[in-house]
C-alpha positions in Angstrom: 106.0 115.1 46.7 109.1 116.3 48.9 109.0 119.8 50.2 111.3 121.6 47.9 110.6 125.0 49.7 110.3 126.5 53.5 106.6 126.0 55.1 105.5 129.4 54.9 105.9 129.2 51.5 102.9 131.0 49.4 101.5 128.2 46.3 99.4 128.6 43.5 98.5 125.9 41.2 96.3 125.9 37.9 95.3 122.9 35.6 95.3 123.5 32.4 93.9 121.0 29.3 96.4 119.8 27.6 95.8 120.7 23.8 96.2 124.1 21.6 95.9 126.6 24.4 97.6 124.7 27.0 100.5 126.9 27.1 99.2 130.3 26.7 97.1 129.5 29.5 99.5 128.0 32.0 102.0 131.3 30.8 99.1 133.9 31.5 98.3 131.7 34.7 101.1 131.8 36.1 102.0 136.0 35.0 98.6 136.8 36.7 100.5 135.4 40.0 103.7 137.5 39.5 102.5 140.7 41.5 101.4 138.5 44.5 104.8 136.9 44.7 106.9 139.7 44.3 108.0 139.1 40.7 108.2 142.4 38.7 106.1 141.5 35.6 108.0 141.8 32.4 111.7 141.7 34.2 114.3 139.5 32.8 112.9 136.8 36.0 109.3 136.7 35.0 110.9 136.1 31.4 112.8 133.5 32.4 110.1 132.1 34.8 107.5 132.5 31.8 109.6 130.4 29.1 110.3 127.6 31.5 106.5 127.4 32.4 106.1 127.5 28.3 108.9 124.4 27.9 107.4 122.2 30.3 104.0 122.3 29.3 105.2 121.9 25.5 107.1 118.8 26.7 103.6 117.7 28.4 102.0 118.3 24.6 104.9 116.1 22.9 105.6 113.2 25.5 102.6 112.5 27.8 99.5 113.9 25.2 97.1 111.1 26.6 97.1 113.1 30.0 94.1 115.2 30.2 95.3 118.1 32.1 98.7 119.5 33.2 98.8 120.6 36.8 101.0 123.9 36.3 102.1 125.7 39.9 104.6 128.2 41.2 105.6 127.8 44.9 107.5 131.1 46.2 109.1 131.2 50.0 112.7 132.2 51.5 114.3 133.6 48.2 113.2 130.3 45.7 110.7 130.0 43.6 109.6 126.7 42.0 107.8 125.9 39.2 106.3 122.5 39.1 104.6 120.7 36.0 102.3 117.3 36.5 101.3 115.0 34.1 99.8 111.5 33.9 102.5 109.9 32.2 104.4 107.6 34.8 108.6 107.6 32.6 110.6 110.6 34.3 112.5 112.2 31.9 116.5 111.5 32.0 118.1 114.6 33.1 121.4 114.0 32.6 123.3 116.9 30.4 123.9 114.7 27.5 120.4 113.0 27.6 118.1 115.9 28.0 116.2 117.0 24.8 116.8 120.6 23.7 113.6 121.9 25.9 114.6 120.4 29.0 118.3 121.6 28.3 117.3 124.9 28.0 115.2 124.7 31.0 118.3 123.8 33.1 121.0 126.7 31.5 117.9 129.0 32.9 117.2 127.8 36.4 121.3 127.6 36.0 121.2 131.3 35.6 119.7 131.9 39.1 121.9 129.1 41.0 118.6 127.2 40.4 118.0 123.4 39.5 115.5 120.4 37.7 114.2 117.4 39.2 112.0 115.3 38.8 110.1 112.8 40.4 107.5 110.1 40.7 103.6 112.5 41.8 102.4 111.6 44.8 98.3 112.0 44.4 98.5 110.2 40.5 100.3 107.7 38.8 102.5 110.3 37.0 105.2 112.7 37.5 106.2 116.6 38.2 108.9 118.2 36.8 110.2 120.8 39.3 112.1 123.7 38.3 113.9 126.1 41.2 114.9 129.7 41.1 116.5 131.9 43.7 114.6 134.9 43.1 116.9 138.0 42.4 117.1 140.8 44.5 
């Protein structure tokens, strides 16, 4: 995977099963992180941060079901935070504004919001992908 964020950076990373509770569990995952990054819990960020984590791991339900887990992490370092998504399902998804499906769209007028971006790219330890989503963290 290419280093989206500085070195010193601080990274947590949960897998979740992918079925029925797969996205409460990646969204309280992920809020149980907030304090240790410096994310005030229930600010308009950890929203924001929360809803993207809830979209990508929906998208994992509807478009790569046969993976067993999702690999759901938040990278935090110089200002960004990233949220990445793995799953084993090898297609990327096309990211261009008028190809994106409503979830993903949504995910990119968000990161948007905070002069942040979406990739995605090919994961380097399976034979799937991550979705990467990057935030400058407010002030």
């Amino acid at each position: 995977m290419t280093q989206h964020v500085p070195a010193t950076a601080r990274s947590y990373l949960v897998s979740v099963l992918v079925g029925p509770e797969a996205v409460r569990q990646a969204r309280e995952e992920v809020a149980e992180r907030f304090g240790e990054v410096g994310v005030a819990p229930g600010s308009a960020f950890a929203d924001t941060v929360l809803l993207v984590v809830s979209e990508l791991v929906v998208n994992v339900l509807r478009h790569a079901p046969q993976s067993p887990v999702a690999n759901v992490g938040i990278t935090v370092g110089e200002g960004q935070l990233v949220v990445s998504v793995a799953d084993a399902e090898s297609r990327l998804p096309d990211l261009e504004p008028g190809a994106m499906g409503a979830g993903l769209l949504l995910v990119a007028e968000l990161a948007a919001e905070y002069d942040g971006d979406v990739r995605a790219e090919p994961a380097v330890d399976h034979g799937g992908k991550v979705v990467l989503v990057r935030f400058r963290v407010p002030s």
